[in-house]
C-alpha positions as CSV (number, residue, x, y, z in Angstrom):
1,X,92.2,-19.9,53.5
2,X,95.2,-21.4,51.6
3,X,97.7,-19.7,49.5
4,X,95.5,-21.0,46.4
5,X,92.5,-19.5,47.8
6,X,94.5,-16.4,48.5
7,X,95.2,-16.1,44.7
8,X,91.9,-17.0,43.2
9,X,89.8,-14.2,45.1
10,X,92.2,-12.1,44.1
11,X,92.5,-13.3,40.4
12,X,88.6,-12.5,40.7
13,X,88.7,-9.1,41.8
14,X,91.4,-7.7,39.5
15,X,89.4,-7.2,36.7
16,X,87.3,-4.7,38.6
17,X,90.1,-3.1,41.0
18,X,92.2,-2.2,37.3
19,X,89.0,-0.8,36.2
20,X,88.4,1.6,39.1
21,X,92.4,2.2,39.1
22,X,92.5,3.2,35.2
23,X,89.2,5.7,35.7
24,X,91.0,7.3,38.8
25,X,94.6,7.4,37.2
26,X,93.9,7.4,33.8
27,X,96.8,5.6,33.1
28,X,96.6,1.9,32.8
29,X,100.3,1.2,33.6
30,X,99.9,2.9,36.2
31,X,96.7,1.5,37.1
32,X,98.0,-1.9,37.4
33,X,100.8,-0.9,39.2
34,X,98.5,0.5,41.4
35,X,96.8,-3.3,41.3
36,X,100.2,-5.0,41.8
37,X,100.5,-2.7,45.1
38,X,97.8,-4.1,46.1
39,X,98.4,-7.5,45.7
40,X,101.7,-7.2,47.4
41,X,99.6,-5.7,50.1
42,X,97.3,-8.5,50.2
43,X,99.8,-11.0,50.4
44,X,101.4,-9.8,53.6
45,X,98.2,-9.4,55.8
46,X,96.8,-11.7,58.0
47,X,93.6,-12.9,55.9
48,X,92.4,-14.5,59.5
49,X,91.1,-10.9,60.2
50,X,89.1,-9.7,57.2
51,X,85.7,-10.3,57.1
52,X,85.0,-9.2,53.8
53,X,88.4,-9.9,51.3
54,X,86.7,-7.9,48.3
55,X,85.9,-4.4,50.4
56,X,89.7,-5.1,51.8
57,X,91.2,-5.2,48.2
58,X,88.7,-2.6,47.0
59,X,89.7,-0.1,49.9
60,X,93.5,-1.0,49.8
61,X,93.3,0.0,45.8
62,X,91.8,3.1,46.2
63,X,93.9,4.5,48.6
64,X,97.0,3.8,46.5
65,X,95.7,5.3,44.0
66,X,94.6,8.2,45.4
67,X,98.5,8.4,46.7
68,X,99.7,8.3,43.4
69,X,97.2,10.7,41.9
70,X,98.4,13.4,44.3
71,X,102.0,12.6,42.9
72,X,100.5,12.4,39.2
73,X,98.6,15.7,39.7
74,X,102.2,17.2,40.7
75,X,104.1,15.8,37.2
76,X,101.0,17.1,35.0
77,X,102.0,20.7,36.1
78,X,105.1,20.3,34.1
79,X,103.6,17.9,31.5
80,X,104.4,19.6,28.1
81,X,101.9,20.2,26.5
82,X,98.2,18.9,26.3
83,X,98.0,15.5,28.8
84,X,95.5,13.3,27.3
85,X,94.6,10.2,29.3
86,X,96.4,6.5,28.0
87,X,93.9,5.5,25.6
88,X,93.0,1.4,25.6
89,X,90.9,-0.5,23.2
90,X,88.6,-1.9,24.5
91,X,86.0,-4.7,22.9
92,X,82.2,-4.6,22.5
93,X,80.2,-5.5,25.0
94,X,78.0,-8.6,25.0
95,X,74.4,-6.3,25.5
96,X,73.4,-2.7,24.5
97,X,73.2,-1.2,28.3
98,X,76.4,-2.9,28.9
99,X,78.5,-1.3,25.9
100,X,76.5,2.3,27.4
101,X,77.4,2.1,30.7
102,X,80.9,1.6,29.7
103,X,81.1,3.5,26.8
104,X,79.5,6.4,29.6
105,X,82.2,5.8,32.0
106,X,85.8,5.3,30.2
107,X,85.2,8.1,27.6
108,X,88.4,10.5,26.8
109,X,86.0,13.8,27.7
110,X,84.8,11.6,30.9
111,X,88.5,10.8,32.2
112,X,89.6,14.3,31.7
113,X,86.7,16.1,33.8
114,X,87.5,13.5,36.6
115,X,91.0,15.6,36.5
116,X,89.1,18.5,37.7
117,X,87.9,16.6,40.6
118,X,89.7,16.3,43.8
119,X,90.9,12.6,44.3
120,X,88.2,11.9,47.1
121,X,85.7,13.3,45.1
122,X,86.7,11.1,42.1
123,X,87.2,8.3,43.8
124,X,84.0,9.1,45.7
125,X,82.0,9.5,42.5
126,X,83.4,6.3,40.6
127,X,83.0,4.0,43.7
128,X,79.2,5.2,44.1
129,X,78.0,5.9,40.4
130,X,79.9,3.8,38.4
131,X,80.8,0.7,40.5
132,X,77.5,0.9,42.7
133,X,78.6,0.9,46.1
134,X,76.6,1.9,49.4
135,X,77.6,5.1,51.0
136,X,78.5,3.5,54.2
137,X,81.2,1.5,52.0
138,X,82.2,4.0,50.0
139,X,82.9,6.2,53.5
140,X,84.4,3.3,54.9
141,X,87.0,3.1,52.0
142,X,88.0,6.6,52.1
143,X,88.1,7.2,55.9
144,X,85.3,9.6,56.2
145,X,82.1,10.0,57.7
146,X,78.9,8.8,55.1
147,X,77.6,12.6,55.3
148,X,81.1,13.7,53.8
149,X,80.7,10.9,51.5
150,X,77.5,12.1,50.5
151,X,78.8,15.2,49.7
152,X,81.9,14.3,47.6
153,X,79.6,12.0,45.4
154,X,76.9,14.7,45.0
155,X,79.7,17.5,44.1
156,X,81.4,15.1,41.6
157,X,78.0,14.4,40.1
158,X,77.1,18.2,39.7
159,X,80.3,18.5,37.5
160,X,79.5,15.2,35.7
161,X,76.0,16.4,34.8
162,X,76.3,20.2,33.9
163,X,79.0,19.0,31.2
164,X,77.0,15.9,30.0
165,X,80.5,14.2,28.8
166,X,78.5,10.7,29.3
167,X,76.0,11.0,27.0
168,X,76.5,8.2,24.3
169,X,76.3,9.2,20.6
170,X,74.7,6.0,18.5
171,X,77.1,3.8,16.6
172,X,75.5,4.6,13.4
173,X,76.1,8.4,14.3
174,X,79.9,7.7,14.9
175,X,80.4,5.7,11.8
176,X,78.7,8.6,9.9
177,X,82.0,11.1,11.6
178,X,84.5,8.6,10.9
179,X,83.6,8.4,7.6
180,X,83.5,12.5,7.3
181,X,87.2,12.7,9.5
182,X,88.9,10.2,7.2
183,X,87.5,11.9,4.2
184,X,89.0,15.0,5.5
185,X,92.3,13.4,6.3
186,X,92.7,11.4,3.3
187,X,91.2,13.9,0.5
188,X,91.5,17.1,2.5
189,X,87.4,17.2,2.0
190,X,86.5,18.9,5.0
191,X,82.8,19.9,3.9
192,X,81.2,16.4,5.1
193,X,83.0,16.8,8.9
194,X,82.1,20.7,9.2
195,X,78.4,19.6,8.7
196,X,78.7,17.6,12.1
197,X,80.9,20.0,14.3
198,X,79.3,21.4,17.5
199,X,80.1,25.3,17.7
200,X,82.0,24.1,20.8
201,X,84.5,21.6,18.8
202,X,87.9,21.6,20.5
203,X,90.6,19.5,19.1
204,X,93.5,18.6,21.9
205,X,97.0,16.1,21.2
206,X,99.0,14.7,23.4
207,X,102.8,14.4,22.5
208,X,104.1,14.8,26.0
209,X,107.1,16.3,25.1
210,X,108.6,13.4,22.6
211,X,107.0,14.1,19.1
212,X,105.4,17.0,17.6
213,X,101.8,17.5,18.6
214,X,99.8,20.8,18.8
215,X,100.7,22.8,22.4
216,X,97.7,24.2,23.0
217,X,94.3,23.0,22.7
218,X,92.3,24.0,19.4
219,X,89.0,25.5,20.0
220,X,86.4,26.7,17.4
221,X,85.6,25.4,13.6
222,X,87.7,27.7,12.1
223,X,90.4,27.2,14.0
224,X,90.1,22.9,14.0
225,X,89.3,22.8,10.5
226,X,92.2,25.0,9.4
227,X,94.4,22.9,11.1
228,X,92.9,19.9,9.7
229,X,93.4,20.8,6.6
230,X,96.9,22.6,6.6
231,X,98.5,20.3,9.1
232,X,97.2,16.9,9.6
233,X,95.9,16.1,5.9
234,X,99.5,16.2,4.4
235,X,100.5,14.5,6.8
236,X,98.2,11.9,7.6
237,X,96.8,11.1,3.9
238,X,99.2,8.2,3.3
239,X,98.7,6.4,6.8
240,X,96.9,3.0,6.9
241,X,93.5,3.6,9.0
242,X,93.0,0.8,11.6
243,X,89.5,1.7,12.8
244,X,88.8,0.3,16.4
245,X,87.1,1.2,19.5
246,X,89.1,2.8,22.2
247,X,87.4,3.8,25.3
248,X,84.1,2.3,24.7
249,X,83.7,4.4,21.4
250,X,84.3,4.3,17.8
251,X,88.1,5.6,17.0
252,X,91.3,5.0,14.7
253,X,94.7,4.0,14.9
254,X,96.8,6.0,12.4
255,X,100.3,3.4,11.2
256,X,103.1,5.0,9.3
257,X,106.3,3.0,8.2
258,X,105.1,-0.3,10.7
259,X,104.4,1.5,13.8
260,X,101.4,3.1,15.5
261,X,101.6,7.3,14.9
262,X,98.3,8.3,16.4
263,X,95.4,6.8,18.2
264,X,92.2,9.3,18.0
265,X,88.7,9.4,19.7
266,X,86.4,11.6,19.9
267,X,83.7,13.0,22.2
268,X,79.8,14.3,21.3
269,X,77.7,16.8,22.6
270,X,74.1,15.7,23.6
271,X,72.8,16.8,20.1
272,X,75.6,14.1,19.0
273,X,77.4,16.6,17.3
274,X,81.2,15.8,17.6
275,X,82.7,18.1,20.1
276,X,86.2,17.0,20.6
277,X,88.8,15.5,19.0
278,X,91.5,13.8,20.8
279,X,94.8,12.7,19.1
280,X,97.0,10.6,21.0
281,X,101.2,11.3,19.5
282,X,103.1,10.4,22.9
283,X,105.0,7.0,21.9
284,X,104.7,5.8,25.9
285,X,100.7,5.9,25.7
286,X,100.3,4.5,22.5
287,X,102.8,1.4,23.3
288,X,99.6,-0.9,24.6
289,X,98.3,-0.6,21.7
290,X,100.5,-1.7,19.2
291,X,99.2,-5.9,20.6
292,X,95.9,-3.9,18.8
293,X,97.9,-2.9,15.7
294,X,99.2,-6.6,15.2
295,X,96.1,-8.6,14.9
């Protein structure tokens, strides 16, 4: 195989490695460092001995990030105040089951539950469920035997199912609370939003310890309407509204004086009733998206 060759299969697989690195991390800087790892991994092995370059790369990937999850879950400890994954835009897919599946599997209330998993059980999970490996891969890649594997996966998907973060809320129905959210942001109405709040609405923002955002997560209608209305319409009603999708769902990008202030998303119960709010403030996480911003 020649140095060409080397680069191509590689080339070919990154698209998928970043997208198994950014569910596990939930960073994507730190998902493709995680990539770039690998590929400086790759390049110093003899090729001559792997049989199957794509299960190398995928295995190699995995592991590193697992590695730097342990070291993540450490600096969230100390993270000051809510951490929210990085949020990314990402486009519409080309068919319905397509934009499901990864609208299912990159949501903000999907990425967060993974953070109550162990890393083998994430990984675990994503590797069987989401990218559709065999077992006896899956097992390979994390060094275990397929009857542990089984296990990890069928934990993880316990968790996954009993909170039902993957359900997908129609597009019509998330136009419909976009609508409502901006009316309440803009004009302070906040009647049209409250008709589509779960009773378990939670609102969460992530400043990481650079801007103001709220500490603590928000939980109730009271409690995320009343801030809604005393906080974030006089301060939001003047922002230009850039509304895009991030994470596989509907969302908005909040500009102020040139530069990106917030990105928000949201998350639905399986009555599609919107039961979280996410609001991204920390200026690191929201630096990918300014390319977004620009267009």
């Amino acid at each position: 195989m020649t140095a060409t060759d080397d680069h191509r299969l590689f080339a070919q697989t990154a698209p998928m490695l970043t997208g198994l690195a950014y569910r596990i991390l939930g960073s994507r800087a730190d998902a493709e460092d995680a990539v770039q790892d690998t590929f400086l991994k790759w390049q110093h092995t003899d090729r001559n001995g792997i049989d199957n370059p794509a299960a190398w790369l995928t295995t190699a990937c995995t592991r590193r990030c697992i590695d730097l999850l342990r070291s993540a879950h450490r600096s969230r400890v100390d993270y000051v105040g809510s951490w929210l994954p990085e949020p990314i835009h990402t486009e519409a897919a080309d068919q319905p089951e397509q934009q499901l599946a990864l609208a299912s599997s990159l949501s903000t209330a999907f990425l967060l539950l993974l953070e109550r998993l162990t890393p083998k059980e994430r990984a675990a999970y994503l590797l069987y469920e989401i990218f559709e490996q065999p077992y006896h891969d899956v097992a390979s890649t994390l060094d275990i035997e397929e009857a542990a594997c089984r296990k990890l996966v069928q934990r993880a998907r316990e968790h996954v199912e009993r909170s039902k973060v993957r359900h997908v809320t129609p597009a019509e129905q998330q136009e419909q609370l976009l609508a409502a959210f901006e009316a309440a942001l803009v004009e302070g109405r906040t009647a049209p939003l409250a008709a589509l709040l779960s009773e378990q609405i939670a609102l969460r923002a992530d400043g990481g310890g650079k801007v103001t955002a709220v500490a603590e997560a928000l939980h109730g209608r009271d409690a995320v309407l009343g801030f809604i209305e005393a906080v974030l319409h006089p301060a939001c009603r003047n922002d230009r509204w850039l509304f895009v999708d991030l994470n596989g769902s509907r969302g908005v990008i909040l500009e102020r004086d040139g530069k990106i202030e917030a990105a928000i998303s949201f998350g639905y119960d399986d009555a599609d009733r919107l039961r979280d709010i996410f609001i991204m403030r920390n200026p690191d996480k929201l630096a990918r998206l300014e390319a977004v911003r620009i267009r």
